[in-house]
BALOBA-1460 file (C-alpha; in Angstrom, 3 decimals):
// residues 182
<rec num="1" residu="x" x="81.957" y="126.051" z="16.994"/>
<rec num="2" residu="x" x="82.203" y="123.368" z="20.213"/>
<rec num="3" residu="x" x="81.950" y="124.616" z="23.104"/>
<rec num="4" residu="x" x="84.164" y="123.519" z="25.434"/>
<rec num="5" residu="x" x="83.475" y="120.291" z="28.561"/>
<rec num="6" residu="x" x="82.750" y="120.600" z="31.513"/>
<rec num="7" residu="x" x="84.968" y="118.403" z="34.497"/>
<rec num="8" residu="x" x="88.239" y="117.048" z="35.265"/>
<rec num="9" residu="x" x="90.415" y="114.259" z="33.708"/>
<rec num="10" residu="x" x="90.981" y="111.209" z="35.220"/>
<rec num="11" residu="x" x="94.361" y="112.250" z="35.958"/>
<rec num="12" residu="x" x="93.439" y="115.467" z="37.798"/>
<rec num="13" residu="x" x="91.751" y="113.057" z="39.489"/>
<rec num="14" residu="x" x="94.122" y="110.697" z="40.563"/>
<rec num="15" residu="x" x="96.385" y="113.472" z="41.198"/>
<rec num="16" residu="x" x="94.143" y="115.262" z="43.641"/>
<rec num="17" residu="x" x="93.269" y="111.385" z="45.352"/>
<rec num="18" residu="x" x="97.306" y="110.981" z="45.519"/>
<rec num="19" residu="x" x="97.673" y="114.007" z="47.561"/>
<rec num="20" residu="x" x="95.220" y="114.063" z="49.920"/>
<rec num="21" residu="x" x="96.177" y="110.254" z="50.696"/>
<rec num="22" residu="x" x="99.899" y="111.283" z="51.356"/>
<rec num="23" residu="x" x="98.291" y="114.160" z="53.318"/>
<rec num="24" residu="x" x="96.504" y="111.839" z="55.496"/>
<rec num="25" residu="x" x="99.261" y="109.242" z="55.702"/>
<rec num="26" residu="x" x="101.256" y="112.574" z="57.444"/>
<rec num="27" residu="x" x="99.027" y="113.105" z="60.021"/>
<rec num="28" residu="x" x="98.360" y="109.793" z="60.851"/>
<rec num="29" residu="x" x="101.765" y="109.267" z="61.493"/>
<rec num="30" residu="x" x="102.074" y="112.982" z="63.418"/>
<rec num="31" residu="x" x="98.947" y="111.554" z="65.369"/>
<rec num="32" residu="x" x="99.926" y="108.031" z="66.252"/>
<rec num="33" residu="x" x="96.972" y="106.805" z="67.551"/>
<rec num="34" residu="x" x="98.242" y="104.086" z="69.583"/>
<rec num="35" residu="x" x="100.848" y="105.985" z="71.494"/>
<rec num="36" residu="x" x="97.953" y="108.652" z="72.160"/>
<rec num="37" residu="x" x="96.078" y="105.837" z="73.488"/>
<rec num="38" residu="x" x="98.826" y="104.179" z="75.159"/>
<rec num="39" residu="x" x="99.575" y="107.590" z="77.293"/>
<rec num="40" residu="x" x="95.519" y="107.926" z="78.252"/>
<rec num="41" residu="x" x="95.620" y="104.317" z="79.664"/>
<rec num="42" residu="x" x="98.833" y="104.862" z="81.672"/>
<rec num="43" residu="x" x="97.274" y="108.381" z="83.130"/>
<rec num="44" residu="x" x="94.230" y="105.621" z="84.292"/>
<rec num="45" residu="x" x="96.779" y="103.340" z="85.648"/>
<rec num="46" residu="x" x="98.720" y="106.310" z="87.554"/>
<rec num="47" residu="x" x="95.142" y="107.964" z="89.262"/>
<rec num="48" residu="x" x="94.273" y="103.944" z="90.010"/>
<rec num="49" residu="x" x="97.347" y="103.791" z="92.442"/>
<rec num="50" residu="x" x="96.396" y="107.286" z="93.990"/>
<rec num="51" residu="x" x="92.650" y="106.062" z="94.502"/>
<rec num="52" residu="x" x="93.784" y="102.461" z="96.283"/>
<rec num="53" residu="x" x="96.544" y="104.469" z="98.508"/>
<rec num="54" residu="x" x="93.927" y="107.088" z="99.419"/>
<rec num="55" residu="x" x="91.280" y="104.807" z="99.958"/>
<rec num="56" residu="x" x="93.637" y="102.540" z="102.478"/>
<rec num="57" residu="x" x="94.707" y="105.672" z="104.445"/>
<rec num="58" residu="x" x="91.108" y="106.572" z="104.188"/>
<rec num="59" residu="x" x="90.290" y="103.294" z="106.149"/>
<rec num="60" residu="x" x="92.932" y="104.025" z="108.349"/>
<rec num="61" residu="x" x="91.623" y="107.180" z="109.497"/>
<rec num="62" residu="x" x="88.658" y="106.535" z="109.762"/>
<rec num="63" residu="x" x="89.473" y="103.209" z="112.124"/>
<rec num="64" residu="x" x="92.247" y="104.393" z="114.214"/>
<rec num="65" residu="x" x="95.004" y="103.944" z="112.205"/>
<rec num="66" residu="x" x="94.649" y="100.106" z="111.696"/>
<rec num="67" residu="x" x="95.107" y="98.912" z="108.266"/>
<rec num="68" residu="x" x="92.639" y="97.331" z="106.412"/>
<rec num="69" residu="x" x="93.038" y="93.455" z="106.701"/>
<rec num="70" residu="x" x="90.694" y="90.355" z="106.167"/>
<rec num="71" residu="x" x="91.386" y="87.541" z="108.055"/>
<rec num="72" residu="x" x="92.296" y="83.982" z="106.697"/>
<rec num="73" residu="x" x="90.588" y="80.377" z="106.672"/>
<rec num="74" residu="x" x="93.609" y="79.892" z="108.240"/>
<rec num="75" residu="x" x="93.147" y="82.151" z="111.806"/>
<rec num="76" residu="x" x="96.433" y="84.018" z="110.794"/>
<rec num="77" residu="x" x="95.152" y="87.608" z="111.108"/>
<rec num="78" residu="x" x="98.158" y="88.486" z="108.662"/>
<rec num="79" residu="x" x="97.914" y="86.263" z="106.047"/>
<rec num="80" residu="x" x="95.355" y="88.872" z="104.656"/>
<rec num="81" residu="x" x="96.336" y="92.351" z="105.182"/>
<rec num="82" residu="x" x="98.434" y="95.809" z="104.295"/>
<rec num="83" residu="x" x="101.894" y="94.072" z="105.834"/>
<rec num="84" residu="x" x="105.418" y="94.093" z="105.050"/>
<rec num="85" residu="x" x="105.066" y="91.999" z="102.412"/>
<rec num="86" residu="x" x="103.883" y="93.248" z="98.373"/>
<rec num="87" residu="x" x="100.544" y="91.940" z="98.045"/>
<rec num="88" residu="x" x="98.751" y="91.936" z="94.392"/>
<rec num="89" residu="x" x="95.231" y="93.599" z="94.847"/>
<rec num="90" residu="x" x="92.420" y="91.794" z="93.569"/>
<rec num="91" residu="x" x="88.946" y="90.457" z="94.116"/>
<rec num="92" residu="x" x="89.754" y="87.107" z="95.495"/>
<rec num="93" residu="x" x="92.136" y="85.895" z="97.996"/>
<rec num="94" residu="x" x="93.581" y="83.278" z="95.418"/>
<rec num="95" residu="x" x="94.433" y="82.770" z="91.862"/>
<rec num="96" residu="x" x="97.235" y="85.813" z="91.954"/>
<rec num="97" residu="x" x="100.115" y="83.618" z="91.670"/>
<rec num="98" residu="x" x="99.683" y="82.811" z="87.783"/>
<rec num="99" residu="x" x="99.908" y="86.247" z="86.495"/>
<rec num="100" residu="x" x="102.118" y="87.134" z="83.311"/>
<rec num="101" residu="x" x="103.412" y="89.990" z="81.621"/>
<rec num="102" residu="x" x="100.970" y="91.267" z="78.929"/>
<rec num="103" residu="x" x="102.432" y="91.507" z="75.003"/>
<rec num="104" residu="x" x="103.167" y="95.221" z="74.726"/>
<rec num="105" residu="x" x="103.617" y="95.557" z="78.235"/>
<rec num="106" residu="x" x="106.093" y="96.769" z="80.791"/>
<rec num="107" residu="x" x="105.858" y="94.492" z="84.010"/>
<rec num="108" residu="x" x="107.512" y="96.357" z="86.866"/>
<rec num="109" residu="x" x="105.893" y="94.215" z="89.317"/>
<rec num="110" residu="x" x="108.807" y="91.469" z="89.335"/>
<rec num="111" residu="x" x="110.644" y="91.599" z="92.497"/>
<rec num="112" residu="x" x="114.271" y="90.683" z="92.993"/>
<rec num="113" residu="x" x="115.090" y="87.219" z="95.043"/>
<rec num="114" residu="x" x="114.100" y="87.867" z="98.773"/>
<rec num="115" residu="x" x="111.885" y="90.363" z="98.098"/>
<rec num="116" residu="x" x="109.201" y="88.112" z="96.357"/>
<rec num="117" residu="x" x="105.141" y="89.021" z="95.709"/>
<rec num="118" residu="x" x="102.909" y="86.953" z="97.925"/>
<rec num="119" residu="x" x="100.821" y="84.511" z="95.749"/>
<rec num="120" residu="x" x="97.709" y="85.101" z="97.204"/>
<rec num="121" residu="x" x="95.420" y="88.791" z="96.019"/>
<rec num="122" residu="x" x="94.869" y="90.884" z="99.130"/>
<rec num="123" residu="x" x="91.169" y="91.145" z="98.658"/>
<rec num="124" residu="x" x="90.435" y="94.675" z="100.271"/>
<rec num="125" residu="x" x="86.200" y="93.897" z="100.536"/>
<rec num="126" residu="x" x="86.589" y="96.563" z="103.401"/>
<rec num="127" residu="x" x="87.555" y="99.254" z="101.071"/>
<rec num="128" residu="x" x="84.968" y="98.195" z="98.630"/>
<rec num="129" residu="x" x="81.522" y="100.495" z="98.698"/>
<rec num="130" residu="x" x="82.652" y="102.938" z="101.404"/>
<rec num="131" residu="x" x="86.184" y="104.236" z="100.048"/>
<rec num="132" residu="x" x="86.529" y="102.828" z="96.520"/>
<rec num="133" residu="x" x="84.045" y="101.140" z="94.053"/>
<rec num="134" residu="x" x="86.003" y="98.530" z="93.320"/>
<rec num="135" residu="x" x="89.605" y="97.518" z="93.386"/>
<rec num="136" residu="x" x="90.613" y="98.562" z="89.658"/>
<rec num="137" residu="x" x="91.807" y="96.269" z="87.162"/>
<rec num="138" residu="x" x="94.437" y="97.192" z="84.278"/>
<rec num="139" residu="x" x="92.249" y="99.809" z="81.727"/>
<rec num="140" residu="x" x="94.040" y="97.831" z="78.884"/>
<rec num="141" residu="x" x="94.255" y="94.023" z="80.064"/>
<rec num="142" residu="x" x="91.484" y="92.730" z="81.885"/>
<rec num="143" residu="x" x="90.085" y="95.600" z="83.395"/>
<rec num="144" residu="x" x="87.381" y="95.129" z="85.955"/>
<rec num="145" residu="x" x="87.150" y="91.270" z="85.420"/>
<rec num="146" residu="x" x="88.335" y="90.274" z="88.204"/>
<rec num="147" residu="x" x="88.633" y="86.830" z="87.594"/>
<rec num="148" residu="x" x="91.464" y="87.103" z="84.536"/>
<rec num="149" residu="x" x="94.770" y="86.942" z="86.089"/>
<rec num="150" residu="x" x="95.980" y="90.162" z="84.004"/>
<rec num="151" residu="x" x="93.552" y="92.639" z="86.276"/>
<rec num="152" residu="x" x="95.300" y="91.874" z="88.936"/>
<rec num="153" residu="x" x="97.787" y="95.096" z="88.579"/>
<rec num="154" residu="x" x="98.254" y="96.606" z="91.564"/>
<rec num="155" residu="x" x="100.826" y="95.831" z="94.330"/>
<rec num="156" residu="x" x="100.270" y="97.140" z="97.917"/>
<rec num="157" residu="x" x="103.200" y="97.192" z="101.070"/>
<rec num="158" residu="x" x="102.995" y="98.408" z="103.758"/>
<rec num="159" residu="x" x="106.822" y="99.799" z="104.592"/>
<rec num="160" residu="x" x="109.246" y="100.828" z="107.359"/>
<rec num="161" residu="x" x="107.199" y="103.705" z="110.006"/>
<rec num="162" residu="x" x="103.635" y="102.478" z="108.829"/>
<rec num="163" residu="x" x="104.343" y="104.019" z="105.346"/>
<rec num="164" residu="x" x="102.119" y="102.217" z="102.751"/>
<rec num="165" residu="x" x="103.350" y="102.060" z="99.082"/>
<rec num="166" residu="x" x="100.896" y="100.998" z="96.235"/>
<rec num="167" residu="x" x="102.649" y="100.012" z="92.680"/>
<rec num="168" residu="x" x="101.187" y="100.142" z="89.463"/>
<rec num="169" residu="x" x="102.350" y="96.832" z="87.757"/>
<rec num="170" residu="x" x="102.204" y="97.745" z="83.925"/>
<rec num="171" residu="x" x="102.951" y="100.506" z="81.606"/>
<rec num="172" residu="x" x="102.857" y="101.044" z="77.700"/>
<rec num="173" residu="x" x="105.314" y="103.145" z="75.466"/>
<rec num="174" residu="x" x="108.640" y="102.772" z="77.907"/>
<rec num="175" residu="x" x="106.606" y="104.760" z="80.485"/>
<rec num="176" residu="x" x="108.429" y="104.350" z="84.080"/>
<rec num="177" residu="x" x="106.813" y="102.301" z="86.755"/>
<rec num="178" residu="x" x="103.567" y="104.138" z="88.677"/>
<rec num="179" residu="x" x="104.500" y="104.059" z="92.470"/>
<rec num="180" residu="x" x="103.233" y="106.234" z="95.417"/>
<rec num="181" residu="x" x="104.516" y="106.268" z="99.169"/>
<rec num="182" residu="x" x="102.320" y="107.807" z="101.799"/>
């Protein structure tokens, strides 16, 4: 009399192996990773406009209404400040005019003709310490260093009636363009 084994075949094996890999390969898929983390660094870039516009009508309030400016080498006390003209944010006053769109990215920062982007970063020290840490860079391309062209992702104008509008340059996953008016 034999009594009978103990275990599984190496087919019930590779059958159980086959499933749970097509199991997985569903919820990967249901998942998608990189959309999930394409949609957490566009909520970053959408609170990173609020905090610059708050922190300029912050400074504003707090110094009579006056924009924040810095002045230029130049003596031009506009050449540097929260004007009619879009200004990219950054943490120098040059090197802004060299920026590209990232691969994967949407660039919604490209003006039409007449309506162009000043070259030069509007380097908001003012705000820096006392309103916001630091002017943010892009959570995805460069962020926080700012001396790579791509962390330079912010726009700032100040419009018609001393309204102030701060654009978010770049989005993932056909997300539309961050922009807030205050």
């Amino acid at each position: 009399m034999t009594t009978p084994r103990k275990g599984f075949t190496l087919i019930e094996l590779l059958l159980v192996i086959g499933i749970i890999a097509i199991l997985a390969a569903i919820v990967i898929v249901a998942i998608n990773p990189t959309r999930q983390l394409g949609q957490a660094r566009n909520a970053q870039r959408n609170s990173d406009v609020n905090t610059m516009l708050n922190a300029i009508w912050q400074y504003a309030i707090d110094n009579d209404g006056s924009m924040p400016r810095e002045f230029a080498d130049t003596g031009d006390s506009t050449a540097d400040s929260v004007d009619g003209t879009w200004r990219m944010l950054g943490g120098a006053t040059t090197g802004c005019n060299s920026v590209g769109t990232p691969t994967g990215a949407t660039n919604h920062c490209v003006m039409p003709v007449g309506d162009e982007i000043a070259t030069d970063c509007l380097n908001l020290r003012s705000l820096s310490g006392t309103y916001v840490v630091s002017v943010p860079g892009d959570p995805r391309w460069g962020s926080g260093n700012s001396n790579t062209a791509n962390s330079k992702s912010l726009y700032v104008v100040k419009n018609d009636g001393s309204r102030v509008t701060v654009r978010g340059c770049y989005t993932e996953g056909g997300a539309s363009m961050f922009e807030v008016t205050r």
